[in-house]
N, C-alpha and C positions, 0 to 999 in steps of 0.2 A: 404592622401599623398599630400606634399605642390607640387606646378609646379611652383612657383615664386620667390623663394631666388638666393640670389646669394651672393656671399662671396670670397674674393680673388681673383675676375674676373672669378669666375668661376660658373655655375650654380649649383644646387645642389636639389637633391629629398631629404626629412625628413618621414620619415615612421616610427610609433612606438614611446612610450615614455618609460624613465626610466632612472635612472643616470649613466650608467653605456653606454659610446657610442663606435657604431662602424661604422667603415669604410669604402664603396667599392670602389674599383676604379676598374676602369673595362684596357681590353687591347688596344692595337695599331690599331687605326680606329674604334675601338668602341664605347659606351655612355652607359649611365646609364642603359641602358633596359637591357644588358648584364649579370647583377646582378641581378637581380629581382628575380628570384628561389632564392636566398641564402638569399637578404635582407627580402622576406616574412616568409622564416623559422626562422630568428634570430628574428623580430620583433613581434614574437609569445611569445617570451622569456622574452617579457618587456623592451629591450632597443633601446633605442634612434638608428635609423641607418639612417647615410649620404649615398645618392649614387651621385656618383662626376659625371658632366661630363666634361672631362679633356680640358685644352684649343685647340680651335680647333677642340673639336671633341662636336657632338651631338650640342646642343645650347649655348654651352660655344663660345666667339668668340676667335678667334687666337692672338691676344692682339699685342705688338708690342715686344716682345722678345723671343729669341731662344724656343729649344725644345731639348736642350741637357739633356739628366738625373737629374742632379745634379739641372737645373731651374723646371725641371718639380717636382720633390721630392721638390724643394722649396714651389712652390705652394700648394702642400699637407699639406707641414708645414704652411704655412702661414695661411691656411683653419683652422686647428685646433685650430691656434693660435688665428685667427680671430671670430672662435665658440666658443672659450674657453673650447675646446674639452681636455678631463686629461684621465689618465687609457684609452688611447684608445685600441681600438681592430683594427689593420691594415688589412684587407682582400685585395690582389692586385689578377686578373688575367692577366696571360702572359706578356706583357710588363709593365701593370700594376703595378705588381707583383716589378719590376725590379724599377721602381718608388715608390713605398711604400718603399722599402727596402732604397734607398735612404732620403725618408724622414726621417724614422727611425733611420737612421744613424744620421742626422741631428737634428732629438729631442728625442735620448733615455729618458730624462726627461718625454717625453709626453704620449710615445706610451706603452703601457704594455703589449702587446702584435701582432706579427707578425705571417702571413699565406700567405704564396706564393700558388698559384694556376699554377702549369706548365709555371714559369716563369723562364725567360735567366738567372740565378744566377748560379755561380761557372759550368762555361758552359765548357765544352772541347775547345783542341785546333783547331783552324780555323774559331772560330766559327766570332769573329769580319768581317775576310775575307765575309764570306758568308750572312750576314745582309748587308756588303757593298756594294754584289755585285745584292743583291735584291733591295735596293734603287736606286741603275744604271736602274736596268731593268725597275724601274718606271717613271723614267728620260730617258729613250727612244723612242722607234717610236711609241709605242702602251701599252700608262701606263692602261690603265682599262686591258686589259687583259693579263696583267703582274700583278694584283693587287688580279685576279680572281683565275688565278692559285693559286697566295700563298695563298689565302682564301683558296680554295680546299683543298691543299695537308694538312689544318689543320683536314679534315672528312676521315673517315675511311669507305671504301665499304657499311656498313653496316650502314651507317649513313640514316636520315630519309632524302630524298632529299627537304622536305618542309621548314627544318631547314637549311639547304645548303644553298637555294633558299635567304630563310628571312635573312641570314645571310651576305648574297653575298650584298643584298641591300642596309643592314645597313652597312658594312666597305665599301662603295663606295661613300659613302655620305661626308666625307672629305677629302678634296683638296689633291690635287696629291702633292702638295707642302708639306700639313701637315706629307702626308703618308711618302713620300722620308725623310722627317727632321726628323720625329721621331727613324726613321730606323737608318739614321745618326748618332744620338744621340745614339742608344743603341750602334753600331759599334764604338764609340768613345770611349764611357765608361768600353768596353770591356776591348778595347786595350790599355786604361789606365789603365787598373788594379783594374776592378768591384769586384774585391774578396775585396778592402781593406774594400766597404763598411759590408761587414759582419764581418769582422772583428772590425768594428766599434759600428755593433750593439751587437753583443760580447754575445748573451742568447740563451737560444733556440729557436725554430719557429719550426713551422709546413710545409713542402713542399709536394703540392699532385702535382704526375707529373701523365700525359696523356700515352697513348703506346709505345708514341715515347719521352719521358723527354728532355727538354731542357736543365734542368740541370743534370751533371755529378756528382750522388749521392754517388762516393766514395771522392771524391774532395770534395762535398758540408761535408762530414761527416769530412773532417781533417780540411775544415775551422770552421764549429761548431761541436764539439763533440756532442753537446745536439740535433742534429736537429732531430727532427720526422717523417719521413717520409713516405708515403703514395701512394698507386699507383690505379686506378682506373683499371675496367675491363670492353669491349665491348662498348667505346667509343673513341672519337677523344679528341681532343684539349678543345672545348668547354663543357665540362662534369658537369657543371653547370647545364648545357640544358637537356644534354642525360642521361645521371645516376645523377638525382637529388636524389635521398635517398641514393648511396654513397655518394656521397659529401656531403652530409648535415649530415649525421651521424660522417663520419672521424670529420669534423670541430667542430662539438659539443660534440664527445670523448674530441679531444683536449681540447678546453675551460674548459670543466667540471675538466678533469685531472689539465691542465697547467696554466690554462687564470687567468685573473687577479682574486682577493680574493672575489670581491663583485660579480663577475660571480656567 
């Protein structure tokens, strides 16, 4: 695994060879380690896998422009475009997720294939309200433990608390600034009308939601007919982590069924 490229201003892990590439990006406050259970099962399989770390977050630096969706999705395109990344395979988690989708929207040309991981896409109503008013709360008297709550409420009782713990450390590690602006940015994209990018990317995809789904899977199925849908058992948010052989079996049903030809 390389620890030194970088690409589009942004750092990037390469793990695995083969022609056929994919992609993780991981969620909001998080970095590349995020993905690591999914990138070493896909990189068993023979292809080339990028794991990003998004600007701002992990070792990528915050660079000098926003963190609205539609820049952040730029970035991802411009990554591909700058690896000469083709037939990609798009993996997002959580905000991630909602960032991939954007990209894709951006280079149907490039990407062959999309998988949201319990990301904000075709979300119910309030939901912009409610991203806006967790960025507030990080922008007030006491942003770490307004930062720790929302960490939390992503684990389930039943969670391992050493995962909790390592988790809590790693999304505290980017600026309260990056945390509030990326918040901002999914709250904006909402409430602009985040369905049109699905509609833009116009195929099917994969979506595996958590217990609690962020996205509204009767809304998600009238904006794509084709979509696949997925739901994980006896985990939280992070189910990368916690149930890595379902996740990793749903997404390589997928692939094998839907993913690109040379899959």
């Amino acid at each position: 695994m390389s620890h030194d490229r970088t690409a589009a201003g942004m750092r990037y892990w390469q793990t695995g060879r083969g022609r056929q590439d994919v992609l993780l990006v991981h969620g909001w406050c998080c970095n590349h380690r995020f993905m690591k259970p999914l990138a070493a099962h896909l990189a068993s399989w023979r292809r080339r896998i990028i794991s990003v770390d998004m600007r701002g977050h992990g070792a990528s630096p915050a660079g000098d422009r926003g963190f609205s969706v539609p820049e952040l999705g730029a970035d991802l395109r411009n990554l591909m475009v700058e690896l000469e990344m083709d037939d990609v395979v798009l993996i997002g988690h959580s905000m991630g997720g909602v960032w991939s989708l954007a990209a894709a929207a951006q280079a149907t040309d490039r990407v062959a294939a999309l998988l949201l991981l319990d990301a904000s896409v075709a979300v119910p109503p309030g939901t912009s309200e409610q991203v806006a008013a967790l960025a507030e709360s990080i922008r007030g008297a006491d942003p770490r433990q307004a930062r720790i709550d929302i960490i939390r409420s992503f684990f389930i009782p039943e969670s391992d608390p050493r995962l909790v713990d390592w988790t809590i450390d790693q999304m505290l590690r980017p600026s309260d600034t990056v945390a509030a602006a990326t918040l901002d940015g999914l709250a904006d994209f909402v409430e602009a009308g985040g369905d049109a990018a699905l509609t833009a990317w116009g195929r099917r995809l994969l979506y595996i939601g958590g217990p609690a789904p962020f996205a509204d899977y009767g809304r998600l199925r009238e904006l794509v007919p084709e979509a696949v849908i997925g739901q994980v058992v006896g985990s939280g948010h992070f189910f990368q982590f916690e149930v890595p052989r379902q996740t990793n079996a749903m997404v390589s049903r997928y692939l094998r069924l839907w993913g690109p030809p040379s899959w």
